[in-house]
C-alpha positions as CSV (number, residue, x, y, z in Angstrom):
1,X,-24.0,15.4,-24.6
2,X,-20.3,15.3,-23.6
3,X,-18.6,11.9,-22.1
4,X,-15.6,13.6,-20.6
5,X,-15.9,16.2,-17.6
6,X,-12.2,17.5,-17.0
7,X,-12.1,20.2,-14.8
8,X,-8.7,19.4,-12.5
9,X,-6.3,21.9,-11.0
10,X,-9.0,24.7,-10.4
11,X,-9.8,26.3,-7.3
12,X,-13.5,25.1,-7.5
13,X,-14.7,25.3,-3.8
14,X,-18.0,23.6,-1.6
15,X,-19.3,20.4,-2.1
16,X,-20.3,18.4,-5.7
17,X,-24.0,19.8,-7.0
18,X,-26.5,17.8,-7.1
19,X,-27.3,18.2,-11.0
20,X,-23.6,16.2,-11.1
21,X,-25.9,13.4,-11.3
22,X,-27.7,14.2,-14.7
23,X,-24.7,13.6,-16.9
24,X,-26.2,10.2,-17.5
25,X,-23.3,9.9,-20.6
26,X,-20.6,10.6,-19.1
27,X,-17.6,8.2,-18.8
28,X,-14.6,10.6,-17.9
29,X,-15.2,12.9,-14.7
30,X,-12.0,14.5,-13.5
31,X,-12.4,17.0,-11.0
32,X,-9.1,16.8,-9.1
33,X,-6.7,19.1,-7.7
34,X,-9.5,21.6,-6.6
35,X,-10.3,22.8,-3.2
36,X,-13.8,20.6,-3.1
37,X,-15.6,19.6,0.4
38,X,-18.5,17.8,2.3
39,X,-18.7,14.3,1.6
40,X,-18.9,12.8,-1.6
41,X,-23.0,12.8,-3.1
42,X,-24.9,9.1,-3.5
43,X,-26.1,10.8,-6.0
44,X,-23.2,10.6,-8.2
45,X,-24.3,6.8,-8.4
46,X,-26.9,7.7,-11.1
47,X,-23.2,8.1,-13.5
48,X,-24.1,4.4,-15.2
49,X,-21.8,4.9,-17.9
50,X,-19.0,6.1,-16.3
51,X,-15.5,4.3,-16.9
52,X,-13.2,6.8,-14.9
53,X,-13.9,8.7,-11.8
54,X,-11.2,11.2,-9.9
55,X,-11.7,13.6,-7.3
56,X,-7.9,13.0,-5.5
57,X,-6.2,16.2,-3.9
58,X,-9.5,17.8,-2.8
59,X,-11.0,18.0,0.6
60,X,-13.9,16.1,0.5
61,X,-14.5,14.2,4.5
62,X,-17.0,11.4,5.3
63,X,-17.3,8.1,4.3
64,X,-17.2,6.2,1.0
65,X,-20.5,5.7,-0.3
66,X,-21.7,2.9,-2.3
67,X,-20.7,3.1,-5.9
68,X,-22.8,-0.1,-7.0
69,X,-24.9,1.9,-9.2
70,X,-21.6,2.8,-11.3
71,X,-21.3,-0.8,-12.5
72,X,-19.9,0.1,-15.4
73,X,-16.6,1.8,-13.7
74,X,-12.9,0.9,-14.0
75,X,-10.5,3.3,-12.3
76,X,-11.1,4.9,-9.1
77,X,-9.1,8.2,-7.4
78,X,-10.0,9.3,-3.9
79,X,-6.6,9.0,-3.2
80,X,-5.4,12.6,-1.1
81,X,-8.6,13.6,0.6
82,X,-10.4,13.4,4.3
83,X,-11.9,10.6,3.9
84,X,-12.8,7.7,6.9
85,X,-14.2,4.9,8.0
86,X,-14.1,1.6,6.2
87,X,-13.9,-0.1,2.8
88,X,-17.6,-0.1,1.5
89,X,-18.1,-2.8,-0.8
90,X,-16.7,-2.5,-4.2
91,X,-16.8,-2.7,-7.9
92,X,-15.7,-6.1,-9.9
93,X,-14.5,-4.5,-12.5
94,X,-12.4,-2.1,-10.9
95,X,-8.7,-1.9,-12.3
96,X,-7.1,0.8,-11.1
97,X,-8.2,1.6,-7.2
98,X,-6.4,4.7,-5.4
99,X,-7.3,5.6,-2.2
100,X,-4.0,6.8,-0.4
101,X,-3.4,9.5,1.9
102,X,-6.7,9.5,3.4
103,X,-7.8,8.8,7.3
104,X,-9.8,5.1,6.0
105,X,-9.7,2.0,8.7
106,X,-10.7,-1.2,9.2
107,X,-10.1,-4.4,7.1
108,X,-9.1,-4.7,3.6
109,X,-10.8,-8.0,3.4
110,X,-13.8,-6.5,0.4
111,X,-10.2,-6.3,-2.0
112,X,-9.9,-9.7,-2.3
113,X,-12.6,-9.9,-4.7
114,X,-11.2,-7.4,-7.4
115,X,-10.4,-9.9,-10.1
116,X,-9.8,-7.4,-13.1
117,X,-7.4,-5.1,-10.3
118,X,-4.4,-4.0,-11.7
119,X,-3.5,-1.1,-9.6
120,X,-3.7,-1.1,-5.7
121,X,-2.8,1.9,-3.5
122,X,-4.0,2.2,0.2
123,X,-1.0,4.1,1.5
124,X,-1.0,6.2,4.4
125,X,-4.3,5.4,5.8
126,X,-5.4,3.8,9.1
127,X,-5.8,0.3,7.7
128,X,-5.4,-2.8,10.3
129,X,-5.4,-6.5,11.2
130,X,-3.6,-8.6,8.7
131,X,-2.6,-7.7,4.7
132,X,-4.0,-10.8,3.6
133,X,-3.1,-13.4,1.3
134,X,-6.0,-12.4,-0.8
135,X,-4.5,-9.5,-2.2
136,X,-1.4,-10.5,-3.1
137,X,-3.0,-13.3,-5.1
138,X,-5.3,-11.1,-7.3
139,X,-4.9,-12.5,-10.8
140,X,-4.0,-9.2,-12.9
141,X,-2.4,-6.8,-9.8
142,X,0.9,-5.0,-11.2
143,X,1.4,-3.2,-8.2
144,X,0.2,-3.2,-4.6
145,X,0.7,-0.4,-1.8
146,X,-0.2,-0.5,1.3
147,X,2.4,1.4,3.2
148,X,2.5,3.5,6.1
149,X,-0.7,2.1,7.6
150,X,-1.4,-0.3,10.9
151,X,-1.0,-3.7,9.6
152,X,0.8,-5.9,12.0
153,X,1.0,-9.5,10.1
154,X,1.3,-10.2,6.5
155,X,-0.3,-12.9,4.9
156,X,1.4,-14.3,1.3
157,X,-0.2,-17.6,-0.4
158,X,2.2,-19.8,-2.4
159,X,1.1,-19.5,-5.6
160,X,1.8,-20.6,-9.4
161,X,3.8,-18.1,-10.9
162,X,1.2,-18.0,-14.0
163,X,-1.4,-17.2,-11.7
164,X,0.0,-14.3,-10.0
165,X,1.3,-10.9,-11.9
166,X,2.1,-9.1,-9.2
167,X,5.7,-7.1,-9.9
168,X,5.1,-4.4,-7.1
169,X,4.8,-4.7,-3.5
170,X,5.1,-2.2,-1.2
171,X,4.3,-2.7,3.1
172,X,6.8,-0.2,4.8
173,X,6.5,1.8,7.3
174,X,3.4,-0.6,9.5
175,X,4.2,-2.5,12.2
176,X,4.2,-5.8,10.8
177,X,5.7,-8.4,13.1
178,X,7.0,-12.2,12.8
179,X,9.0,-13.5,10.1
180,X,9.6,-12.4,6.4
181,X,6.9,-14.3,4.2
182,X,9.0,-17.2,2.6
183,X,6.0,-17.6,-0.1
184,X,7.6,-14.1,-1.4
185,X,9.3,-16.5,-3.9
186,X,6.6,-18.0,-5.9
187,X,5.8,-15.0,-7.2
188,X,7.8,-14.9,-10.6
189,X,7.1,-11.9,-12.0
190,X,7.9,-9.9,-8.3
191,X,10.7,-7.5,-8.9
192,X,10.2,-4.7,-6.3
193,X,9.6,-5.8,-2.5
194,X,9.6,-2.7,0.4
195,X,8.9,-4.2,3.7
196,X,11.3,-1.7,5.2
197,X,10.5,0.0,8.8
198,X,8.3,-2.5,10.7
199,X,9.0,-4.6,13.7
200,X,10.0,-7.9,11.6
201,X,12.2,-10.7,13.2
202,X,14.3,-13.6,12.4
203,X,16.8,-14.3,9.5
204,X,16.7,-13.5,5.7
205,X,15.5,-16.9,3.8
206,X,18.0,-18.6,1.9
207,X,14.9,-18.7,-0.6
208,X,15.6,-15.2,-1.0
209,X,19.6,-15.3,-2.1
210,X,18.3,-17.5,-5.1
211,X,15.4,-14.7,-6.5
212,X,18.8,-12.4,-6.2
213,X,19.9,-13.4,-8.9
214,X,16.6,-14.1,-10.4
215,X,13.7,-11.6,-11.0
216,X,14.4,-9.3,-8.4
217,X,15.7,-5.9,-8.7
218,X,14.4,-3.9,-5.3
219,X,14.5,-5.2,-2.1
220,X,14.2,-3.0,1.2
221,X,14.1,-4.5,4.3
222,X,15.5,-1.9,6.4
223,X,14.6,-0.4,9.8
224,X,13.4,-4.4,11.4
225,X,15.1,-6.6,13.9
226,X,16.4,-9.0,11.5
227,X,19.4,-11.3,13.2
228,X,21.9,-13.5,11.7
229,X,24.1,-13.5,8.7
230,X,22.8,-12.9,4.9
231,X,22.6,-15.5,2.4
232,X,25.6,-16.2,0.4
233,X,24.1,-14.5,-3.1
234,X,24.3,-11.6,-0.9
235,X,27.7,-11.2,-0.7
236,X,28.4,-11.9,-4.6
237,X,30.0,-8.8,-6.4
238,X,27.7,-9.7,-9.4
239,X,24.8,-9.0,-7.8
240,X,23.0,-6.0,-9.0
241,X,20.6,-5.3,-6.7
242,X,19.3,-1.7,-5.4
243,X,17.7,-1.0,-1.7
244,X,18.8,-1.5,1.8
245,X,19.8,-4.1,5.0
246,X,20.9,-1.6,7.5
247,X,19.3,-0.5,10.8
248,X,18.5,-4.4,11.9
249,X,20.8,-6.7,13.9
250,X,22.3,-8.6,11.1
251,X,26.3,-9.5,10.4
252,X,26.3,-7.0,7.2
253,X,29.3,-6.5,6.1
254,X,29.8,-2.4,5.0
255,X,31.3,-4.0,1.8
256,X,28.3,-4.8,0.6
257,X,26.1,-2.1,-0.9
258,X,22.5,-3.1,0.6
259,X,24.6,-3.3,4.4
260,X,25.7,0.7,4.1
261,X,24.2,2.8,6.9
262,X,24.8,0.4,9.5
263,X,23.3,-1.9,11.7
264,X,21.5,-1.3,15.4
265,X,23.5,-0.7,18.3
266,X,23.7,-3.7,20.4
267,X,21.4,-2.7,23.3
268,X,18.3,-2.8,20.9
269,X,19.3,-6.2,20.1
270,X,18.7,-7.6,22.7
271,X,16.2,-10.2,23.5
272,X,13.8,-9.2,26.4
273,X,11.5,-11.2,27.8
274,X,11.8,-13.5,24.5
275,X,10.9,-9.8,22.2
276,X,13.3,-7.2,21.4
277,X,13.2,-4.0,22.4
278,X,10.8,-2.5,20.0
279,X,7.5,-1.7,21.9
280,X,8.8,2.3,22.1
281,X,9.8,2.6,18.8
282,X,5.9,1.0,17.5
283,X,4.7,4.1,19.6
284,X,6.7,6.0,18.1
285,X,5.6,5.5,14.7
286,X,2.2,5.7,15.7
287,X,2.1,8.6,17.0
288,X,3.9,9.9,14.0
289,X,1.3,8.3,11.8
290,X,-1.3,10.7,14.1
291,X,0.4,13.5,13.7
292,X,0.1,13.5,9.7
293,X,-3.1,13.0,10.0
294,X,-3.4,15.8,12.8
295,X,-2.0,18.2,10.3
296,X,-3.4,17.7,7.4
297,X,-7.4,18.1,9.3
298,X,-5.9,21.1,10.2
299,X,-4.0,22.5,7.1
């Protein structure tokens, strides 16, 4: 009986059969890149031995079932599909998770208990509420997205580095407001940061100039409403350092690399009320967010 079903980049069409479910040996079930739909089978639950399951770029709709019968799995791939609703719970001894590009909402609270998780990637969804500490804490994750979603407060736990393997994290394009998450710097092994296009406020930690010239390599923080003047690593020609200030209110001198493209015009600078001017520009990327997701229901 075989262990590996690889049957990607077809133009199967319809919805899984049922019989999927009798491949009681299988460990390896590919079936991505095809033009599959309905909602994915509870049936496919009776796979006990299987390690790897993908069915990304397909359109399968509905809900995530409940994969606790697959006890045995370790990478997960639903990312590009029509899928909604929320996080169902999920598999210990998942490693690799991949869920992007779907229409999923709600918490990501049922994360925090991955343990063996290496790979995380919730991009472009509908996700909400706070990224929590939780995640950025999991013992073995490499590399964390959750970009372009509807997070609006980001949650990062000081840490010891030795706990914490985290080298990726990427929260752009939400609406994440307050101020940038100091704790950033106990990760050690954190070399890529994108918390570019939200509505974040206040200055650049000084904490922040010292991991310049530390472990970081990537740091985005355009497109926010940071204010003041940079830290003085910053401003240090030795200081190789790839990613981008501009479009906030800082004093960012065009000299330096991460400052090119400019800052805000003044009049969105400006306090209101105690807030800046941003509530039009949140709708804005909402309704750009819906508009995605209008057009790829309808492709």
């Amino acid at each position: 009986m075989p262990t590996t079903l690889s049957l990607s980049g077809n133009f199967f069409t319809r919805t899984l059969p049922a019989g999927i479910g009798q491949l009681k040996k299988l460990e390896t079930m590919d079936i991505s890149e095809n033009n599959l739909s309905g909602s994915i089978p509870v049936h496919i639950t009776g796979l006990r031995s299987l390690l790897r399951l993908s069915l990304s770029n397909n359109g399968l709709s509905g809900r995530v079932p409940s994969l606790n019968g697959l006890w045995q799995l370790n990478s997960l791939d639903l990312s590009r599909n029509q899928l909604y609703g929320n996080l169902p719970a999920l598999l210990v001894h998942l490693r690799t998770l991949l869920l992007s590009h779907n229409i999923l909402s709600g918490h990501i609270s049922p994360i925090s208990g991955l343990q063996n998780l290496r790979i995380l990637d919730l991009s472009n969804n509908r996700f909400s509420g706070a990224i929590s500490g939780g995640i950025h804490v999991l013992p073995n994750a490499v590399r964390v997205d959750v970009s372009a979603n509807r997070f609006t407060m980001i949650e990062v736990t000081r840490v010891l580095g030795s706990e914490m393997q985290l080298q990726e994290l990427h929260a752009h394009t939400n609406h994440l407001q307050g101020h940038l998450p100091v704790n950033l710097v106990s990760a050690k092994n954190l070399m890529t940061i994108n918390l570019g296009q939200n509505l974040v406020t206040g200055t650049i930690p000084r904490e922040y100039g010292a991991k310049l010239e530390g472990s970081w390599r990537t740091l985005f923080l355009d497109s926010n409403f940071l204010t003041g003047g940079l830290p003085p690593q910053f401003q240090r020609s030795g200081v190789r350092i790839s990613g981008s200030l501009a479009h906030n209110c800082l004093s960012c001198p065009q000299s330096i690399t991460l400052c090119h493209g400019g800052q805000r015009p003044a009049s969105e600078c400006v306090r209101q009320g105690g807030s800046y001017r941003y509530p039009q520009e949140a709708k804005k990327r909402a309704f750009h967010s819906e508009r995605i997701i209008l057009n790829k229901d309808t492709k």
